[in-house]
Every structure is written in C-alpha cells, then in structure tokens.
Backbone as CSV, one residue per row, in Angstrom:
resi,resn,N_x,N_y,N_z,CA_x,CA_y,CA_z,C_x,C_y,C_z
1,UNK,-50.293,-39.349,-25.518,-50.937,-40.646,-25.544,-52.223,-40.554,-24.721
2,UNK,-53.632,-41.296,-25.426,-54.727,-41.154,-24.595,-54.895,-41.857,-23.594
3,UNK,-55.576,-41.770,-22.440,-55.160,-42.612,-20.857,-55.912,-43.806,-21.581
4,UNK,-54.987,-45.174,-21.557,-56.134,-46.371,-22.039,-56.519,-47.012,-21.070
5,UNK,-57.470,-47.752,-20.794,-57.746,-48.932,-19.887,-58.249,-50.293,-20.909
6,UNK,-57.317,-51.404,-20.191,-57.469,-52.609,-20.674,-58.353,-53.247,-19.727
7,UNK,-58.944,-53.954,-20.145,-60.046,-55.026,-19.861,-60.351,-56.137,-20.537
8,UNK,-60.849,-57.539,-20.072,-61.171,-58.771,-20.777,-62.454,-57.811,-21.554
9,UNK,-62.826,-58.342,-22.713,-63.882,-58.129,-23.272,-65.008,-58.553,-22.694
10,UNK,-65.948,-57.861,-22.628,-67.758,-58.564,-22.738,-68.134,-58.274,-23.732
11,UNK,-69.215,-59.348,-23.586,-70.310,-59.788,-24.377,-70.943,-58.487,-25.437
12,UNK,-71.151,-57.333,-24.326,-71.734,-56.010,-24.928,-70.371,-55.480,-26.028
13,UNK,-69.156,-55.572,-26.037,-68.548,-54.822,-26.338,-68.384,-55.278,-27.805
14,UNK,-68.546,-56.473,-27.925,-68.660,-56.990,-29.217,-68.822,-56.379,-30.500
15,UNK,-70.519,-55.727,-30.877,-70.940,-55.681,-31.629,-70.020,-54.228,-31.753
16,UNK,-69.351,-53.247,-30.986,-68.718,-52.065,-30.927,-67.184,-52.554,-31.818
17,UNK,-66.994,-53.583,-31.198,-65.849,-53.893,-31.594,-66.089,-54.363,-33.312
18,UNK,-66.940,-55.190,-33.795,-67.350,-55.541,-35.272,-66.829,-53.929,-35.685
19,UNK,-67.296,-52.778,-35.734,-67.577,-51.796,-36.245,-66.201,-50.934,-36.577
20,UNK,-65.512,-51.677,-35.628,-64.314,-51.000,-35.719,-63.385,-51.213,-37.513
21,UNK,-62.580,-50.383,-38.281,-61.918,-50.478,-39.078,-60.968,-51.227,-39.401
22,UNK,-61.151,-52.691,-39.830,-60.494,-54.053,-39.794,-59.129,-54.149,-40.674
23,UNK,-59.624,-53.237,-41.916,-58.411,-53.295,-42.682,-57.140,-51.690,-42.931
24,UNK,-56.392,-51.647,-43.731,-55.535,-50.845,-43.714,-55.303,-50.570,-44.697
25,UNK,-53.897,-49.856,-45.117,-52.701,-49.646,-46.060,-51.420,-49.936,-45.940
26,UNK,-51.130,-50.482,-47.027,-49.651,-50.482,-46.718,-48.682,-50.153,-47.910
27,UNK,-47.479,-49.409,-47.770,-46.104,-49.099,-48.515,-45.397,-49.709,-48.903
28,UNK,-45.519,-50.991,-47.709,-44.123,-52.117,-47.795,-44.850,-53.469,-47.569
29,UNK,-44.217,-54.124,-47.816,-44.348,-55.635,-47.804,-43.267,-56.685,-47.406
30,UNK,-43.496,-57.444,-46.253,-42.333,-58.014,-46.182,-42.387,-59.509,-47.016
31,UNK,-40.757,-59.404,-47.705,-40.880,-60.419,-48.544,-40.523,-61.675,-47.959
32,UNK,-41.003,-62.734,-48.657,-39.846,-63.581,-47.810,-39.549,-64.373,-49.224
33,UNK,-38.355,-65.023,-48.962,-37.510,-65.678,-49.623,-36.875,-66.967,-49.712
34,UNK,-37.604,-67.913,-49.848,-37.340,-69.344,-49.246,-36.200,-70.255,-50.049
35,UNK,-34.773,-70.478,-50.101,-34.463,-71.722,-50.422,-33.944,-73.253,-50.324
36,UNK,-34.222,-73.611,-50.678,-34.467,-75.289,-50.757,-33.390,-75.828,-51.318
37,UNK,-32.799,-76.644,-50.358,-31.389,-77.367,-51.385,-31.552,-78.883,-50.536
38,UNK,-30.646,-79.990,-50.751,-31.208,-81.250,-50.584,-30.934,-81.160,-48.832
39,UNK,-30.154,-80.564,-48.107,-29.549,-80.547,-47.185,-30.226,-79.849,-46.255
40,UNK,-30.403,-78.500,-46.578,-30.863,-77.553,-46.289,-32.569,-76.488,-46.402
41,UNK,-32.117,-75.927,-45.609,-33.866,-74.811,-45.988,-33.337,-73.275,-45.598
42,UNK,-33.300,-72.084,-46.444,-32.864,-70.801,-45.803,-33.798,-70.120,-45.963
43,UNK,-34.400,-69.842,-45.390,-35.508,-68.432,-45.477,-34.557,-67.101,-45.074
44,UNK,-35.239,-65.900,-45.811,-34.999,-64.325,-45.359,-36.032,-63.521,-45.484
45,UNK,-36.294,-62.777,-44.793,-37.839,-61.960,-44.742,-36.728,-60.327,-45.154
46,UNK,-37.173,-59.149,-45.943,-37.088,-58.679,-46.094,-38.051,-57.650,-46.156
47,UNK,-37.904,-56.516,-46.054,-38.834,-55.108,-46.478,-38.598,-54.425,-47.662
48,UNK,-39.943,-54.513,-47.832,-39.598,-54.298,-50.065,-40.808,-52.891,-50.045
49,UNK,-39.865,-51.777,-50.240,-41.489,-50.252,-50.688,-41.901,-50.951,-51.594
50,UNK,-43.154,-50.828,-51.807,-44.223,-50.907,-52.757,-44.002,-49.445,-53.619
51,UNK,-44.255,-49.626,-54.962,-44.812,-48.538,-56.041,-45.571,-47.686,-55.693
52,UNK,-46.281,-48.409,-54.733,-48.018,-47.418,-54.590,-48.594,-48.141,-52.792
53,UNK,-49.457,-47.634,-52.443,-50.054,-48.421,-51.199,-50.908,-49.145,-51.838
54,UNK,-50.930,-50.790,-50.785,-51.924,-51.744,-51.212,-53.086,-51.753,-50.198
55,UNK,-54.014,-52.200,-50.251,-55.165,-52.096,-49.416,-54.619,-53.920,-48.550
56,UNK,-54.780,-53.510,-47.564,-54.668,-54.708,-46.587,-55.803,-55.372,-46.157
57,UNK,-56.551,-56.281,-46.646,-58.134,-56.898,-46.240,-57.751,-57.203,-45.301
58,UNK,-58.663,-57.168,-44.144,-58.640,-57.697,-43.204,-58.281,-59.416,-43.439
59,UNK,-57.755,-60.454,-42.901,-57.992,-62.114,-43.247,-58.960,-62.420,-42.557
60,UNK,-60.016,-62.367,-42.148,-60.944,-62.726,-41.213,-62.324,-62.081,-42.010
61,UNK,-63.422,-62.602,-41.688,-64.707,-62.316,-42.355,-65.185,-61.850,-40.451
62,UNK,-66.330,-61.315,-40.570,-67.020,-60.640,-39.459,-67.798,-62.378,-38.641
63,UNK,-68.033,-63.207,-39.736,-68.803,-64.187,-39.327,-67.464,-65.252,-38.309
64,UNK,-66.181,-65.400,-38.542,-65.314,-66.232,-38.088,-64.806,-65.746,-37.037
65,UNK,-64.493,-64.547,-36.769,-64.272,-63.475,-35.440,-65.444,-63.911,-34.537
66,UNK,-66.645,-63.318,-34.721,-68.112,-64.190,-34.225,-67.648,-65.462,-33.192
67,UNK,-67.566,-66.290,-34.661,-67.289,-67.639,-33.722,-66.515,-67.814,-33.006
68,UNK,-65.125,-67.183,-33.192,-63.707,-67.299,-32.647,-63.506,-66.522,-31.497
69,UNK,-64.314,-65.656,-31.035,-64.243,-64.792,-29.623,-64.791,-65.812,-28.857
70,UNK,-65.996,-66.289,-29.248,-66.278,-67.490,-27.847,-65.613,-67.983,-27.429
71,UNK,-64.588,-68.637,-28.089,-63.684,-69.639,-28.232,-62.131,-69.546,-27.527
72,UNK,-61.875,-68.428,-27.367,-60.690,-67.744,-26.866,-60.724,-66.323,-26.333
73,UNK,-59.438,-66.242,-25.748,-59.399,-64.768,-24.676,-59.126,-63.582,-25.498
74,UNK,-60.198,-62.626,-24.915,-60.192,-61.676,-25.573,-59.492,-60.131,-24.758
75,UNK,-58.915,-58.836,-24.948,-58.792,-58.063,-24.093,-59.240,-56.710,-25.363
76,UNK,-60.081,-55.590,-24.872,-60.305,-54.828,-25.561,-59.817,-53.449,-24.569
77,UNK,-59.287,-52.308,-25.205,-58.683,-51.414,-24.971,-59.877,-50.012,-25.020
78,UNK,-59.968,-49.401,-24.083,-61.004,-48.049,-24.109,-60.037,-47.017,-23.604
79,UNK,-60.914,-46.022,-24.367,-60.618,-44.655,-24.450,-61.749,-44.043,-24.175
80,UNK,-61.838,-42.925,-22.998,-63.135,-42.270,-22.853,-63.923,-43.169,-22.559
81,UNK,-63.454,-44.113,-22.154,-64.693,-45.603,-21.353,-65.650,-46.334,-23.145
82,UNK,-65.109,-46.131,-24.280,-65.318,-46.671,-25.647,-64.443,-47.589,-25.595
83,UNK,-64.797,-48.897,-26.439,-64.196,-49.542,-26.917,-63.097,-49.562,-28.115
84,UNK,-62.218,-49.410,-28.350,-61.103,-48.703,-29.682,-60.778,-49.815,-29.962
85,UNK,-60.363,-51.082,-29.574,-59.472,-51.588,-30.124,-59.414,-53.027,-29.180
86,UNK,-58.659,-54.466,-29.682,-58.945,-55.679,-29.140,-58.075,-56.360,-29.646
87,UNK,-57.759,-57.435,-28.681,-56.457,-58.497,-28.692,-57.315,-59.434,-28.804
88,UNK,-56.964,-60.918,-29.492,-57.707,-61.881,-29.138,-56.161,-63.275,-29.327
89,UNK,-56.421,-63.805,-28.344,-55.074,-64.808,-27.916,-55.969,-66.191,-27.676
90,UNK,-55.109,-66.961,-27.586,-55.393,-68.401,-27.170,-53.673,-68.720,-26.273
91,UNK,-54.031,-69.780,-25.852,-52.927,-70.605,-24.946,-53.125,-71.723,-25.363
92,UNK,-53.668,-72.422,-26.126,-54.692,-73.878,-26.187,-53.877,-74.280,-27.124
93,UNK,-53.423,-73.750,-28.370,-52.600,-74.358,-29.604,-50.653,-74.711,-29.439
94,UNK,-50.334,-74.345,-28.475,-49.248,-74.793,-28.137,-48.294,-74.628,-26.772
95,UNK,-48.439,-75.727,-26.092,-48.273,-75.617,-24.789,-47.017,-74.924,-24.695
96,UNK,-47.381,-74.179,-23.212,-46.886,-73.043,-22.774,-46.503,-71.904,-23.332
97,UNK,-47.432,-71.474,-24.322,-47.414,-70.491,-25.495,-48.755,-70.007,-25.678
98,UNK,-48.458,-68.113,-25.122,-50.108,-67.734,-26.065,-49.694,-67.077,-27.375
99,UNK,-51.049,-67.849,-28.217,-50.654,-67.111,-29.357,-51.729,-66.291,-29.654
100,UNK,-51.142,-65.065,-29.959,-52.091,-63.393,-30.315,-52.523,-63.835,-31.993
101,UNK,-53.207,-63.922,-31.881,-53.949,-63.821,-33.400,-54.781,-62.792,-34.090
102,UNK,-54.990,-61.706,-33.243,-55.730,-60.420,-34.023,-55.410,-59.847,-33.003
103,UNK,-55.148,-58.349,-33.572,-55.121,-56.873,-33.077,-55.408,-55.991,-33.878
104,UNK,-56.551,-55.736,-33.772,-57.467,-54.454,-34.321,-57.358,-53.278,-33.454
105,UNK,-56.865,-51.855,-34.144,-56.923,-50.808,-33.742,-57.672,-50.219,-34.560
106,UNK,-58.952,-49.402,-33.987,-59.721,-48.542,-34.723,-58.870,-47.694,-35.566
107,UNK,-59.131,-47.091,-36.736,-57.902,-46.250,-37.622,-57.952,-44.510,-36.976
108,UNK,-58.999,-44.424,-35.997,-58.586,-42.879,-35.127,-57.892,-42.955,-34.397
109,UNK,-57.302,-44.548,-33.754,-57.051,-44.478,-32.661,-55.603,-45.025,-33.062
110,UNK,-55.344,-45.374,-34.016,-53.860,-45.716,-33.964,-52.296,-45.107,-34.614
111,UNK,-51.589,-45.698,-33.737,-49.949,-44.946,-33.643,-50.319,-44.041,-32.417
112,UNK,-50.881,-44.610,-31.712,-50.979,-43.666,-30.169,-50.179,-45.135,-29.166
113,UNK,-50.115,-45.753,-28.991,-49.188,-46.422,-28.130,-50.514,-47.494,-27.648
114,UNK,-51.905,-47.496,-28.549,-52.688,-48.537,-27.582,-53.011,-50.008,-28.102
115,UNK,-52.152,-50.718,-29.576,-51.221,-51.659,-29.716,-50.317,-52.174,-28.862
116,UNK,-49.693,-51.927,-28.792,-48.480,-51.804,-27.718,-49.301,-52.139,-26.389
117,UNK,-49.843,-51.112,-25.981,-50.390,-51.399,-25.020,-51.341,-53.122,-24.878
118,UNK,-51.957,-53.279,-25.594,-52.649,-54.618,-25.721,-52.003,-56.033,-25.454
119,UNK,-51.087,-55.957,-26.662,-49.721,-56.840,-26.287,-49.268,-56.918,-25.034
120,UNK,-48.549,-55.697,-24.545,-47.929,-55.911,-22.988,-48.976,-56.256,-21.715
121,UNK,-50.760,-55.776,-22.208,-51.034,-56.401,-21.207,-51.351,-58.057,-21.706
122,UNK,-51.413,-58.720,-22.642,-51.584,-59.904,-22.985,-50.164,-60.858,-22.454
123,UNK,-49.474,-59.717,-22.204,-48.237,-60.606,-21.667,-48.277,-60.911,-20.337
124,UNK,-48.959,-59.763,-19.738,-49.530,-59.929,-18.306,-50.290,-60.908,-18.280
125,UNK,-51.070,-61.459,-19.032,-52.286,-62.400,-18.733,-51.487,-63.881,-19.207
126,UNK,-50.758,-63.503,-19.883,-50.021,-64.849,-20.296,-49.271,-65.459,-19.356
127,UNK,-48.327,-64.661,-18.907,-47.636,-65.124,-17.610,-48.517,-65.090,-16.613
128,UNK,-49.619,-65.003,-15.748,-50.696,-65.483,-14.841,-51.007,-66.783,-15.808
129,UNK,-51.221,-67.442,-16.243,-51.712,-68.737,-16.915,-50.173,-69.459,-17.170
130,UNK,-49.014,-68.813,-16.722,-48.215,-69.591,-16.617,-47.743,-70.244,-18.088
131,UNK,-47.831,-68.930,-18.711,-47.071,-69.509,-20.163,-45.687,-68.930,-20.188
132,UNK,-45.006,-69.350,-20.932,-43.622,-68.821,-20.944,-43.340,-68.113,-22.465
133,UNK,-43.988,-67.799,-23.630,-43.414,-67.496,-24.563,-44.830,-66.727,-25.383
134,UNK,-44.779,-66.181,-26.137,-45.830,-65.436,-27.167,-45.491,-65.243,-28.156
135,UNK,-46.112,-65.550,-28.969,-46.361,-65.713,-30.584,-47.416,-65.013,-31.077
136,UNK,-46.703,-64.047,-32.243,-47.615,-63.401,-33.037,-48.061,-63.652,-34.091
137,UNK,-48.755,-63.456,-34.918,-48.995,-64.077,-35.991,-49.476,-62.742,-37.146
138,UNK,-49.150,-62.603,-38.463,-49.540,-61.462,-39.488,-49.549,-61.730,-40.692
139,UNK,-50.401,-60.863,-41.484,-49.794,-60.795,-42.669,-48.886,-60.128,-43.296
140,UNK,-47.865,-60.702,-44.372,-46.603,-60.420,-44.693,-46.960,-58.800,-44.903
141,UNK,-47.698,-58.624,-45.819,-47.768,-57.282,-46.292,-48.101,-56.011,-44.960
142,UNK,-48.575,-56.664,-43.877,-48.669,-55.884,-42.590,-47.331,-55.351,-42.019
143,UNK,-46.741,-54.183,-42.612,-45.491,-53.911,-41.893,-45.589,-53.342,-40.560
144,UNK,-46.656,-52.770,-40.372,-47.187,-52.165,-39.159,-46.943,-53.017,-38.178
145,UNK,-48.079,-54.171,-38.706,-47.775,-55.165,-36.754,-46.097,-55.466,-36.991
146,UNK,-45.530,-55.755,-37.959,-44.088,-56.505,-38.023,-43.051,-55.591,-37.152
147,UNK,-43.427,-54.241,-37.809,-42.344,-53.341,-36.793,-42.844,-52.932,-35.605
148,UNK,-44.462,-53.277,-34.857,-44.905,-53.490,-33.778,-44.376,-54.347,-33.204
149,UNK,-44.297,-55.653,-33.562,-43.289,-57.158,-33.223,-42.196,-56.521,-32.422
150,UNK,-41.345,-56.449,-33.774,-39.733,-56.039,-33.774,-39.826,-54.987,-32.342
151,UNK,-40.515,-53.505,-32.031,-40.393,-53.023,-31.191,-40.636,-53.456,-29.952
152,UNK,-41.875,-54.213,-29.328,-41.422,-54.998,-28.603,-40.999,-56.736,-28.031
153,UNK,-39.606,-56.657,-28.932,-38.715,-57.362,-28.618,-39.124,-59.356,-29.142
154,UNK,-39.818,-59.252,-30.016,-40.220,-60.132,-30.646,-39.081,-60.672,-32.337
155,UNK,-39.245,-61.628,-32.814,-38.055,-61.941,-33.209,-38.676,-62.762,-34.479
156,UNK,-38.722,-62.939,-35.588,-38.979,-63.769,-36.790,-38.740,-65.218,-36.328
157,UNK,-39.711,-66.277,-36.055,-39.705,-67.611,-35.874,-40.444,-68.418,-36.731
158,UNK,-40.991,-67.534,-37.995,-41.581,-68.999,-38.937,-42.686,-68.030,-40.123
159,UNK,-43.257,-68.560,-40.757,-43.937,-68.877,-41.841,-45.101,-69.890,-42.431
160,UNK,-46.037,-69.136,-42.680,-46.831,-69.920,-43.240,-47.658,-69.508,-44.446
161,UNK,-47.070,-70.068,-46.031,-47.516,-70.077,-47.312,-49.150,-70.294,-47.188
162,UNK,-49.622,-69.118,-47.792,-51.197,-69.797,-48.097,-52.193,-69.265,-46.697
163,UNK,-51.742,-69.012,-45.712,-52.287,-69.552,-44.091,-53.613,-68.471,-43.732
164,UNK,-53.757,-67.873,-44.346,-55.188,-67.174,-44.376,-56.033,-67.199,-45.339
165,UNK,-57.338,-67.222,-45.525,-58.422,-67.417,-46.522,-57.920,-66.482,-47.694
166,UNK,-57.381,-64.746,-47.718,-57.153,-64.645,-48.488,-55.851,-64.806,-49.180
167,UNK,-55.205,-65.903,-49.041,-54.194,-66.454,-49.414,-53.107,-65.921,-49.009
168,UNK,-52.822,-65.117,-48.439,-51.457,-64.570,-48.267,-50.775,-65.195,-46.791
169,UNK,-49.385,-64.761,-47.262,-48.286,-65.372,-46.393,-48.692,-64.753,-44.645
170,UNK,-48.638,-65.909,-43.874,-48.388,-65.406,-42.069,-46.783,-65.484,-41.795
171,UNK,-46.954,-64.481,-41.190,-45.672,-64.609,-40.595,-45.681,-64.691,-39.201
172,UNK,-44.551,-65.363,-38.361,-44.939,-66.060,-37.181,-43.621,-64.969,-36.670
173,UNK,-43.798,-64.078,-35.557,-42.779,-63.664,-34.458,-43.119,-63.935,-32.984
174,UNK,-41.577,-64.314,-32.535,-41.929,-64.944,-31.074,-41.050,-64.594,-30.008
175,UNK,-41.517,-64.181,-28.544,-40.601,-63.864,-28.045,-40.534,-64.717,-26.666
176,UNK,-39.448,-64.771,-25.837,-39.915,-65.494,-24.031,-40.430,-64.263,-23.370
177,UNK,-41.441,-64.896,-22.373,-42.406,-63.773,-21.913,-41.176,-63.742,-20.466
C-alpha cells in the first residue's frame, strides 16, 4: 500500500482533482427489487454478473462538482505529495449525519486501500462535528463502492429510483460512526 496523506482540499488542488478518471467498469450490478402490497413495502438488493462490462458514467458533470465543492467538505488523498483521489461529504442534509456523496479514485491509484482510507478519515471528521452516523450514497451498478460499503461495516438503508441526472438507481448505505 502507497504511504497516503489525507488532507481538507484547497483551492489549488481542484483543477488536479477535475482531471482525475471519474468513471469506471463494471461486471455486476446490484439489483434491486421492490414489492408493493396494500400493507406492506419489501425491497431486496441483489448482485446480478452482467454478460459483458458496462461503462459506469460518472453521475455528476465537471460543471456541478465545480459548484458543489464550495458548498461542502471536501478531503483529498496524496501520494508522492499528488493529489489521487477525494471525498466530498456534507453534515447539512440530515442532522447528525454526514453524508459522503463522491469518492473518486484516480484509476492508477485504485484497490490500493486509499478509498478506504478517505472514508475512515471522513469518519474522523464526522465525529469532531459531532455527528453520530454516515451515509453513503451510489450507483446501483457501482459494485465497487457497494462492497467498499459492506467492508467497512456499512449496511443497506434505502433507495432512490431516478436520483441522479443519468437516471439510475442510488443506493443509500449507513452505518453509526
């Protein structure tokens, strides 16, 4: 594993960070499965291989990231004193809860442990602000962050049909910090 250092983002690190490799691949897809009876509601999320790998767009345009770093806390991860990779959280959308809304790992730099790393220090910063719980947020077809979730110790708490521009399903995992 490469020695990382976490840090709040600046201003400079930004335009390093744009550059970084936003989207992916993926094998699997997690499904989900919703039913509806007059009484009731059952959801099940499942992992379904794909035929083939799908290309994972990033949900975010370069222009809404832009706006959305002002706006909320950011932590970016270096290697060799470079910028690789960035968390961006809020606390603001549900009290006593940060919720992680992007984690970009450059594609040289990942399955080295500096995901992981981002998260656990966002948990550090969460508990100093005195939150008690963290929420992730993905897309379904992202099995990567999902079994990132699942590993540390995060748990399936919700859904949302539609919830990114390019239409696809979020999935919500949450754990107590």
């Amino acid at each position: 594993m490469p020695e990382i250092q976490i840090r709040p983002a600046a201003a400079p690190d930004i335009q390093t960070l744009l550059t970084l490799e936003h989207s992916s691949e993926s094998d699997y897809v997690w499904q989900l499965d919703v039913r509806r009876e007059a009484s009731q509601v059952e959801a099940s999320l499942r992992e379904v291989r794909l035929p083939r790998s799908v290309p994972l767009i990033y949900p975010r345009s370069t222009e809404k990231l832009l706006e959305a770093w002002s706006k909320t806390n950011m932590l970016v991860a270096l290697v060799a004193n470079q910028p690789v990779a960035y968390l961006r959280m809020t606390d603001q959308l549900v009290p006593g809860t940060v919720w992680i809304t992007d984690l970009v790992v450059g594609r040289a730099h990942r399955r080295k442990g500096i995901g992981s790393a981002l998260v656990i220090a966002a948990h550090s910063w969460a508990t100093q602000m005195s939150n008690r719980r963290a929420v992730l947020e993905m897309q379904s077809k992202n099995s990567a962050a999902v079994r990132l979730a699942q590993k540390l110790g995060y748990e399936f708490c919700g859904y949302n049909d539609q919830y990114y521009v390019t239409r696809d399903v979020a999935l919500f995992f949450g754990r107590l910090l």
